[in-house]
FIPARO-687052 format. One record per residue (C-alpha): residue number from 1; x, y, z. Coordinates in steps of 0.02 Angstrom, whole numbers, plus 32768, in hexadecimal, padded with zeros to 4 digits. Layout:
BEGIN
{r NUM; {X; Y; Z}}
...
This chain:
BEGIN
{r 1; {905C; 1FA4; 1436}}
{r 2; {9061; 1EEA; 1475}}
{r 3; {8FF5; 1E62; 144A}}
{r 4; {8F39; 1E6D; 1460}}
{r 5; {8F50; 1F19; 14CD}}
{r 6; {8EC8; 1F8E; 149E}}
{r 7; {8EDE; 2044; 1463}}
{r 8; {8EF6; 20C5; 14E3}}
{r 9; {8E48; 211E; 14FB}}
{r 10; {8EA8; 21C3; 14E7}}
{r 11; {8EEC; 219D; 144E}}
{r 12; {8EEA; 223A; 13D8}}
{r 13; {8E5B; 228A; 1446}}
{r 14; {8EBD; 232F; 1439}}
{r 15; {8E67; 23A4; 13C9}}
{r 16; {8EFF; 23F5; 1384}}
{r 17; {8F5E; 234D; 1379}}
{r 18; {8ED6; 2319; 1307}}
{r 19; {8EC1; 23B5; 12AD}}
{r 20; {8F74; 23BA; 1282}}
{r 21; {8F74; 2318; 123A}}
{r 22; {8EE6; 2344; 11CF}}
{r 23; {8F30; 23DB; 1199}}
{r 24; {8FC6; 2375; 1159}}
{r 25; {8F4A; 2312; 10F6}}
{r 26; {8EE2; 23AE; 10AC}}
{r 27; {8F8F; 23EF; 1070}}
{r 28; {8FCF; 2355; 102E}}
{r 29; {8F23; 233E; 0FCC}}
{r 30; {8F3C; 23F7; 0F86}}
{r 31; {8FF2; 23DA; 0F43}}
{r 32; {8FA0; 2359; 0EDF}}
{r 33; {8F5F; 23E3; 0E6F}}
{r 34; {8FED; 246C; 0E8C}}
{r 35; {904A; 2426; 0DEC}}
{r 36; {8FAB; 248A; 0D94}}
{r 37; {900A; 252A; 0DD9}}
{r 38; {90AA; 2509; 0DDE}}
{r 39; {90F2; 249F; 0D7D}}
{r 40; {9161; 2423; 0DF6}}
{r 41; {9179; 2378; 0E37}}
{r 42; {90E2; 238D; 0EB6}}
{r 43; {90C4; 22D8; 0EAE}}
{r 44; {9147; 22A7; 0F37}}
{r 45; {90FF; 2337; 0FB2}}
{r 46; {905E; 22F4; 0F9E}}
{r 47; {907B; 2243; 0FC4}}
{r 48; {90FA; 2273; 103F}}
{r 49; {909D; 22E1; 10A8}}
{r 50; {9009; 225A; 10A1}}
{r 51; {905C; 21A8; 10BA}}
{r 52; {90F6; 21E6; 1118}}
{r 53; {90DB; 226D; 118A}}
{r 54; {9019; 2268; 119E}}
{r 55; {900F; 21AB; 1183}}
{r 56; {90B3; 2189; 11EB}}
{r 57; {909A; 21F0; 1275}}
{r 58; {9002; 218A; 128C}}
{r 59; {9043; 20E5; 1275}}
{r 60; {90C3; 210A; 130A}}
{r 61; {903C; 215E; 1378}}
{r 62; {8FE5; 20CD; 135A}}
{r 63; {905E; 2055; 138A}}
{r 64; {90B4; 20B4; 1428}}
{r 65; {8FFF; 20B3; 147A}}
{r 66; {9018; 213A; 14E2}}
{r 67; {8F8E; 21B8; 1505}}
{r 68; {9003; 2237; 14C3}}
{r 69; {9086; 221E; 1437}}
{r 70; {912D; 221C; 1479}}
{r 71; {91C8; 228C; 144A}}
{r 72; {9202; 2204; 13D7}}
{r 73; {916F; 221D; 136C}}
{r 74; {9166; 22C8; 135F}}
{r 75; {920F; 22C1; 1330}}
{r 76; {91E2; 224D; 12B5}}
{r 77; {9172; 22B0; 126D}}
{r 78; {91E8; 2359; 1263}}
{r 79; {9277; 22F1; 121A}}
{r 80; {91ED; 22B4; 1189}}
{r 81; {91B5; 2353; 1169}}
{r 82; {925B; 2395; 114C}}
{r 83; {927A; 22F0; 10E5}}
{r 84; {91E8; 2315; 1075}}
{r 85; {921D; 23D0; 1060}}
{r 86; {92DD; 2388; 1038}}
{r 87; {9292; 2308; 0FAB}}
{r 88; {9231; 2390; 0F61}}
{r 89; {92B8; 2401; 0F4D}}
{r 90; {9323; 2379; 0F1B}}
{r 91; {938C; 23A0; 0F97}}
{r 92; {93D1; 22E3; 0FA6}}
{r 93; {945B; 22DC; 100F}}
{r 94; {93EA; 231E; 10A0}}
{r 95; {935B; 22B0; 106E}}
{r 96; {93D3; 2211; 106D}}
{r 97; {9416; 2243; 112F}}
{r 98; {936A; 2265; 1171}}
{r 99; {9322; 21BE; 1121}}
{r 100; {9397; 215C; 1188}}
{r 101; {9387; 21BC; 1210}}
{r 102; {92B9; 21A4; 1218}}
{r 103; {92E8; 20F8; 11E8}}
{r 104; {934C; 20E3; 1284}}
{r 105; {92BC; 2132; 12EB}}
{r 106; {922A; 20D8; 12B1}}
{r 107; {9292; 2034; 12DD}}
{r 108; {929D; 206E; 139A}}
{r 109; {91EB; 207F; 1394}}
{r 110; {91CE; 1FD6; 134F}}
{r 111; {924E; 1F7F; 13B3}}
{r 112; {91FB; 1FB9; 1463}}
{r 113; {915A; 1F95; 1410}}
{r 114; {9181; 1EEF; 13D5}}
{r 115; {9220; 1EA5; 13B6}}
{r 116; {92CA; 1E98; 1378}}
{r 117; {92B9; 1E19; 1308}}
{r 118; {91FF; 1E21; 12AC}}
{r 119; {91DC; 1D52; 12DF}}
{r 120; {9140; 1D87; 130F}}
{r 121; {90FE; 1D96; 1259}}
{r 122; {9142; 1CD6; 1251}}
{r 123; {90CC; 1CAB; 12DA}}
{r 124; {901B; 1C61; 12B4}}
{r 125; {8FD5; 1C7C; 1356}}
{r 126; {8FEB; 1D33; 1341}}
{r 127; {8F57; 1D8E; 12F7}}
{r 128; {8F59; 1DE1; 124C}}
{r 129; {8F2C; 1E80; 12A6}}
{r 130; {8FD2; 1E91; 1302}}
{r 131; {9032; 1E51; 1270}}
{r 132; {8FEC; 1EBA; 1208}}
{r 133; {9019; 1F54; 128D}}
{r 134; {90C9; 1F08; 1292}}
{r 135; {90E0; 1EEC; 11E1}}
{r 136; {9091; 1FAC; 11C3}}
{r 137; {912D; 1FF5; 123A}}
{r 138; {91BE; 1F78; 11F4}}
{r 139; {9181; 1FB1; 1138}}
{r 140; {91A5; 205B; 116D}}
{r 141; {9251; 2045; 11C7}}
{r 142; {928E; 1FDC; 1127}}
{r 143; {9235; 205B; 109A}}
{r 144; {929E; 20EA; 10F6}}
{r 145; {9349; 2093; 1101}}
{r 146; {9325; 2044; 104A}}
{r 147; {930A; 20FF; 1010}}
{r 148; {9397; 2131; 1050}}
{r 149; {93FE; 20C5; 0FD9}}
{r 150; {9385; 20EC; 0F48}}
{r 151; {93AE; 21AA; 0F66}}
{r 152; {9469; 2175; 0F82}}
{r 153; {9464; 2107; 0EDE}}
{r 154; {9400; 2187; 0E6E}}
{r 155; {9463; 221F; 0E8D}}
{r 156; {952B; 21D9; 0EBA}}
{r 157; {9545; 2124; 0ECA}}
{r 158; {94EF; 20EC; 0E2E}}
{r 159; {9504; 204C; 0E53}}
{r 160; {947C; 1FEC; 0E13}}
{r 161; {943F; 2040; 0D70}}
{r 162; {9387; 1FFE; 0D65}}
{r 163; {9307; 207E; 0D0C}}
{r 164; {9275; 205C; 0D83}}
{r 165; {92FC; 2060; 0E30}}
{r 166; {92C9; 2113; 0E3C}}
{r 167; {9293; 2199; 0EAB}}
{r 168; {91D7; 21B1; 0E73}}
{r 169; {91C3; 20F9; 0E54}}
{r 170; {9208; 20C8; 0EFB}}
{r 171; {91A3; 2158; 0F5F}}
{r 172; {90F4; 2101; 0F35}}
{r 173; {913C; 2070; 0FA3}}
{r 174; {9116; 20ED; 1041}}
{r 175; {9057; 20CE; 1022}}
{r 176; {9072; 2014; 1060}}
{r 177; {9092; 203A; 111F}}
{r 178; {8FF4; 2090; 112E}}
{r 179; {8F98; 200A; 10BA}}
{r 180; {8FDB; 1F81; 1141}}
{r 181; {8F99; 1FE6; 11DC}}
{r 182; {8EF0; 2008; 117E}}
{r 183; {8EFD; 1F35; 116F}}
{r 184; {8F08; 1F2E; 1220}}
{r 185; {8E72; 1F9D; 124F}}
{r 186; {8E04; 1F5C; 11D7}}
{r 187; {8E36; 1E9E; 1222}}
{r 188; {8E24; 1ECE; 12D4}}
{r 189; {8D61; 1EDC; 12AD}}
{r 190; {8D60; 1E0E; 1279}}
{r 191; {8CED; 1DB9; 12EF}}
{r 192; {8D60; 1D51; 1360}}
{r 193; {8CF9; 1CB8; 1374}}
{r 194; {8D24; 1C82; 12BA}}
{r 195; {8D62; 1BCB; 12A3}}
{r 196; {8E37; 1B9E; 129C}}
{r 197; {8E21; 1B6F; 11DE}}
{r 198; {8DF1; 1C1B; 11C7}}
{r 199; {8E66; 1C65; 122F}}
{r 200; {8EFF; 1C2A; 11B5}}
{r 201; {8E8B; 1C6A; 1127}}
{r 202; {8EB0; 1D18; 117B}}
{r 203; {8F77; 1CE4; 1196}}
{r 204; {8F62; 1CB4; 10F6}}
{r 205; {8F29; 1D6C; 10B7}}
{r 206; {8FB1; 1DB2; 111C}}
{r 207; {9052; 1D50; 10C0}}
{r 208; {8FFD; 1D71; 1019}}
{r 209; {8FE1; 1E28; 1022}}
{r 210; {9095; 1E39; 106A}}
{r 211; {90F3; 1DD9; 0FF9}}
{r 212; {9097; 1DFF; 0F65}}
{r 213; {90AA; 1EBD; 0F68}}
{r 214; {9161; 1E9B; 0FA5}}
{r 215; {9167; 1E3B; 0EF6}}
{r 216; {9115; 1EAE; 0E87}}
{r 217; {9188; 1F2A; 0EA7}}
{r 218; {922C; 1EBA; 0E80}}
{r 219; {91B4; 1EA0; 0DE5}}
{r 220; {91A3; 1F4D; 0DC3}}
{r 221; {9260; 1F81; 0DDF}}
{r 222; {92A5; 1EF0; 0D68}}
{r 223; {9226; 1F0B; 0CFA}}
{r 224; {91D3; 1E63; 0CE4}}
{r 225; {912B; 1E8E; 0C98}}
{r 226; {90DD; 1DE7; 0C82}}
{r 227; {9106; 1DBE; 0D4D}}
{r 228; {90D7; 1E75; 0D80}}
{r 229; {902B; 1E51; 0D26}}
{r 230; {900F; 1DAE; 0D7A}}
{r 231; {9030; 1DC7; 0E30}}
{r 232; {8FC7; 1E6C; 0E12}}
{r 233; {8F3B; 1E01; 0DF1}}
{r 234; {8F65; 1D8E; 0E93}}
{r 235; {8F64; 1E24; 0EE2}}
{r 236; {8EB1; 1E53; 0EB4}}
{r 237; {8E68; 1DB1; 0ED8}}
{r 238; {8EB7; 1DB5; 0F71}}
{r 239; {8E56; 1E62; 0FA3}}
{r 240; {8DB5; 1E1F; 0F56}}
{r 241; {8DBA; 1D99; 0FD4}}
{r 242; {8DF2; 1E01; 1055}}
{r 243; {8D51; 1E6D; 1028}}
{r 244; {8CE5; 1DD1; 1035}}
{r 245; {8D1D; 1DA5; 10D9}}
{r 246; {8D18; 1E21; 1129}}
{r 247; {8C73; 1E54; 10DC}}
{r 248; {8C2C; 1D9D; 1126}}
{r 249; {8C94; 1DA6; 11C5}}
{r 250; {8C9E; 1E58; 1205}}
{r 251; {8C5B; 1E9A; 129E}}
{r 252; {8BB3; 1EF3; 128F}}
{r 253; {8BFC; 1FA2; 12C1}}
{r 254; {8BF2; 2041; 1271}}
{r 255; {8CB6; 2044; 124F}}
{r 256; {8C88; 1FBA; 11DC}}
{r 257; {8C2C; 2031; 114B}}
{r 258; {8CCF; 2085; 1155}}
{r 259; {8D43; 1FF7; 1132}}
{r 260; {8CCB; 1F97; 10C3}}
{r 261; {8CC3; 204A; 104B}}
{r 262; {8D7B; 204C; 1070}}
{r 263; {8DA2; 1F93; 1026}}
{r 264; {8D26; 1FAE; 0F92}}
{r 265; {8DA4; 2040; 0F5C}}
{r 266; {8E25; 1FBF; 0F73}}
{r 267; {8DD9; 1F3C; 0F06}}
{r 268; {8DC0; 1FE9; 0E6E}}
{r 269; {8E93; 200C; 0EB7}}
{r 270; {8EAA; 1F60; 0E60}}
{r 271; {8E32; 1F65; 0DD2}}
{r 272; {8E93; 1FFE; 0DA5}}
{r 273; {8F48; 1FB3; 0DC5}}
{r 274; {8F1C; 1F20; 0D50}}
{r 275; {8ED0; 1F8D; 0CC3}}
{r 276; {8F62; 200F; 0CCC}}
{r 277; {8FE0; 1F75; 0CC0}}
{r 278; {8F81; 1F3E; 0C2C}}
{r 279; {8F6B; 1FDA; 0BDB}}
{r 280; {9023; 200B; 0BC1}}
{r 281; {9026; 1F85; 0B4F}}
{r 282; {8FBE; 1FEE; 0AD6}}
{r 283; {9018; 20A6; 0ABD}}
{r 284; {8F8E; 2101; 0A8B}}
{r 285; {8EFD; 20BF; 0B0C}}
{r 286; {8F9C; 20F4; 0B70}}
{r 287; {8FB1; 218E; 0B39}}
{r 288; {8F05; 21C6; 0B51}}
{r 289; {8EC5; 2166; 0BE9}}
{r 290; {8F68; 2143; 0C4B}}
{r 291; {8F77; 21DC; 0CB3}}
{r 292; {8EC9; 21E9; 0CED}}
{r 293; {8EC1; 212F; 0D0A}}
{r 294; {8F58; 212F; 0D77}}
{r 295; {8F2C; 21DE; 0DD3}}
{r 296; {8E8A; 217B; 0DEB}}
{r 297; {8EDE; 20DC; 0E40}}
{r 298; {8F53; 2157; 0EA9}}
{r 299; {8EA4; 21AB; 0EEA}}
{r 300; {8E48; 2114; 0F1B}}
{r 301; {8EDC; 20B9; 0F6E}}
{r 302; {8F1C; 215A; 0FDA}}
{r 303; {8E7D; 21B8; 100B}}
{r 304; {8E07; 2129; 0FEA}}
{r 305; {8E4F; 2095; 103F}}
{r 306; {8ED4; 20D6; 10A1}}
{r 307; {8E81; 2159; 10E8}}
{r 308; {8DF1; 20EF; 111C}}
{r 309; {8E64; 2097; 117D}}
{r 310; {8EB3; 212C; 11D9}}
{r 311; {8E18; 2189; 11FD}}
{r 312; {8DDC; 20F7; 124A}}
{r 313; {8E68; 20F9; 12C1}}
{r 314; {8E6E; 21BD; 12E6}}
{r 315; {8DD0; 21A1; 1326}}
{r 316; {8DCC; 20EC; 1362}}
{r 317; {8D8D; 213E; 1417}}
{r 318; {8CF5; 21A9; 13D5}}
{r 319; {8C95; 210F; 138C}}
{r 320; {8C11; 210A; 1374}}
{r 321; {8C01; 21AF; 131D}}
{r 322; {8B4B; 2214; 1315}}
{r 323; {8B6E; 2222; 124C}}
{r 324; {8B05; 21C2; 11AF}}
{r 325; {8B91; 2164; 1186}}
{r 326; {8B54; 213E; 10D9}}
{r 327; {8B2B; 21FA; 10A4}}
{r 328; {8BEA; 220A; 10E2}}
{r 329; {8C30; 2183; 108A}}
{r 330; {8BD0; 21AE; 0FE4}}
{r 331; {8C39; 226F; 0FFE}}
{r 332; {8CD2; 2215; 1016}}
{r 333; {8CAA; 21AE; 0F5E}}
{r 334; {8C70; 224B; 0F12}}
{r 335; {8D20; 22B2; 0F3F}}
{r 336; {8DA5; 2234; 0F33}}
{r 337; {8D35; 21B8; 0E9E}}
{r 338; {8D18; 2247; 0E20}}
{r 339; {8D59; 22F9; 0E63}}
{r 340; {8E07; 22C8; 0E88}}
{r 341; {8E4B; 2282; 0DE7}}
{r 342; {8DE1; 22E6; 0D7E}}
{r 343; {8E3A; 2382; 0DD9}}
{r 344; {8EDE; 234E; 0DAD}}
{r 345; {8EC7; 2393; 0CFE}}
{r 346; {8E3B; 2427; 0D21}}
{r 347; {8E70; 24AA; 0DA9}}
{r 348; {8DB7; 24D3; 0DC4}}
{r 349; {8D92; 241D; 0DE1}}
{r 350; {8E33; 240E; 0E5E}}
{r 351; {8DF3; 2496; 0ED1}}
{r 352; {8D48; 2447; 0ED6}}
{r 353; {8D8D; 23B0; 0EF7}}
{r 354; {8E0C; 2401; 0F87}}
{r 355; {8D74; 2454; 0FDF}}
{r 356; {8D01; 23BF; 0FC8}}
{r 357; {8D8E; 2358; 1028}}
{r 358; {8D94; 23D9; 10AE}}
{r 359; {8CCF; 23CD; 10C7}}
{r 360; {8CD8; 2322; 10CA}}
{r 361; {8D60; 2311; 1164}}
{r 362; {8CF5; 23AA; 11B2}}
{r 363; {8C60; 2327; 11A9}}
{r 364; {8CC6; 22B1; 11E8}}
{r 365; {8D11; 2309; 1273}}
{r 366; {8C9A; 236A; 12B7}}
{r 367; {8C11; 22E8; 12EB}}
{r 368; {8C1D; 22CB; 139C}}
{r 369; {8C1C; 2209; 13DB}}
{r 370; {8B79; 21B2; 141A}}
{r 371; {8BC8; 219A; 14C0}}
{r 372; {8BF3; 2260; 14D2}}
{r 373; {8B43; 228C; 14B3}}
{r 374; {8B05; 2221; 1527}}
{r 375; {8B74; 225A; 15AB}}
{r 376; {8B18; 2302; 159B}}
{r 377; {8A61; 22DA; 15B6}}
């Protein structure tokens, strides 16, 4: 998608595109909770099937601009379903070929997109939006490729030997893609007329967000506690000021109660981050808070923030939407605040939460737009 181009106005109008995206999503949340039942590494098939094949498929949709997704990204999204299925089964030989491979596609996507060389991101007459959008599909390209060596390296090479250079580590990094597009959507609803000082404060946001989270995880693989605890915190105050601008300088639209709940579960994301840092420095606080506090920070960053971001953009051409927004976001708190971690311990709890989260993307879903309605009388 080039510069300042607007969204296709057929993008993801198909029902049954849609509905298959959300059903990704519904059985990624439920996974979440299948370790109840079964007792095996669910973990990567949950945050596979939500950041990289739901979230992914998205991303590329998104950035084709086509009223229809093209072969490439239906291929894309086959391959990463097989990928997630591989990783799970720990079948890593497989995994390591088809990482490349979806590495290899997403960059044809991004190169016709955008460009060879990313010098775009460089440029400060660029808008955040679109180099957030770019950023969001070069993240991707270079998580898959890097994965494939961290499969490679965990299971034959062995060639670097650090503890925290592993598979369920590194798999978490697949959540930043669709954090970066969720960036650029929130972003593209920044009044325009804002002054050039201002402006930088956004390309300003941009470098920090990238860069830091690029940091912190160097941090976390090389174990440097004292730096991992620090640019955590730059991190945070970097989303609380994100928050307040865009809380001062949004546009008035209803995709803005979205976004706004959508950054506050950003700003608990790191509140959370921060305490769970601190709190392995005490074993038993750890012991008995650690798990629920970091299910908890999982939860608000994938299906709080993230998926803000991406609902948004499935339906970016149905706003505005005949729905109480607030009695919607308040559901989406209530599931993903308090049922969600609290059901990764009680099985009773998890399938409350699981149909609660159905009901709410029902909600979602199923009120028409404004404009439709008023096509009809």
């Amino acid at each position: 998608m080039r510069i300042d181009q607007p969204i296709n106005k057929q993008f993801f109008l198909d029902k049954r595109l849609r509905f298959s995206v959300l059903a990704l999503m519904v059985i990624a949340f439920m996974f979440g909770f299948a370790d109840q039942v079964w007792d095996k590494n669910f973990e990567r098939l949950h945050i596979f099937l939500f950041n990289l094949c739901a979230g992914g498929f998205t991303i590329l949709y998104h950035t084709e601009n086509r009223a229809v997704p093209s072969f490439r990204c239906y291929l894309f999204l086959a391959l990463s379903l097989i990928y997630a299925l591989s990783a799970f089964f720990q079948i890593y030989w497989v995994a390591a070929v088809i990482s490349f491979l979806l590495g290899l596609l997403v960059e044809s996507i991004r190169i016709r997109a955008f460009s060879f060389l990313p010098l775009e991101l460089f440029d400060s007459k660029i808008s955040v939006v679109d180099k957030f959008h770019h950023a969001s599909v070069l993240c991707l390209s270079l998580g898959l490729f890097i994965a494939t060596f961290v499969l490679l390296n965990e299971t034959s090479l062995h060639w670097l030997s650090y503890k925290h250079l592993s598979l369920n580590v590194f798999f978490l990094g697949y959540s930043f893609p669709v954090s970066l597009i969720t960036m650029s959507v929130m972003f593209s609803f920044i009044r325009r007329d804002i002054s050039p000082s201002l402006r930088y404060v956004k390309q300003a946001f941009f470098w920090t967000i990238n860069l830091g989270v690029i940091i912190f995880f160097l941090f976390i693989i090389f174990e440097m506690q004292i730096a991992k605890f620090v640019i955590s915190n730059i991190l945070f105050l970097t989303v609380i000021l994100i928050f307040s601008f865009f809380l001062l300088l949004g546009v008035n639209m209803q995709q803005k109660h979205f976004l706004l709940s959508g950054m506050i579960f950003l700003v608990f994301t790191g509140i959370s981050g921060v305490f769970y840092i601190e709190l392995m420095n005490y074993p038993d606080l750890y012991e008995k808070w650690g798990r629920l506090l970091l299910t908890s920070h999982a939860y608000l960053s994938l299906y709080g923030w993230s998926l803000s971001g991406l609902l948004i953009l499935i339906r970016w051409n149905d706003f505005p939407l005949t729905l109480n927004s607030w009695l919607i976001i308040l559901f989406h708190w209530l599931v993903i605040g308090i049922l969600a971690p609290l059901g990764k311990t009680n099985l009773i709890v998890a399938a409350a939460a699981l149909i609660s989260y159905c009901t709410f993307l029902h909600l979602y879903f199923a009120e028409r737009s404004a404009e439709s309605l008023g096509d009809q009388t």
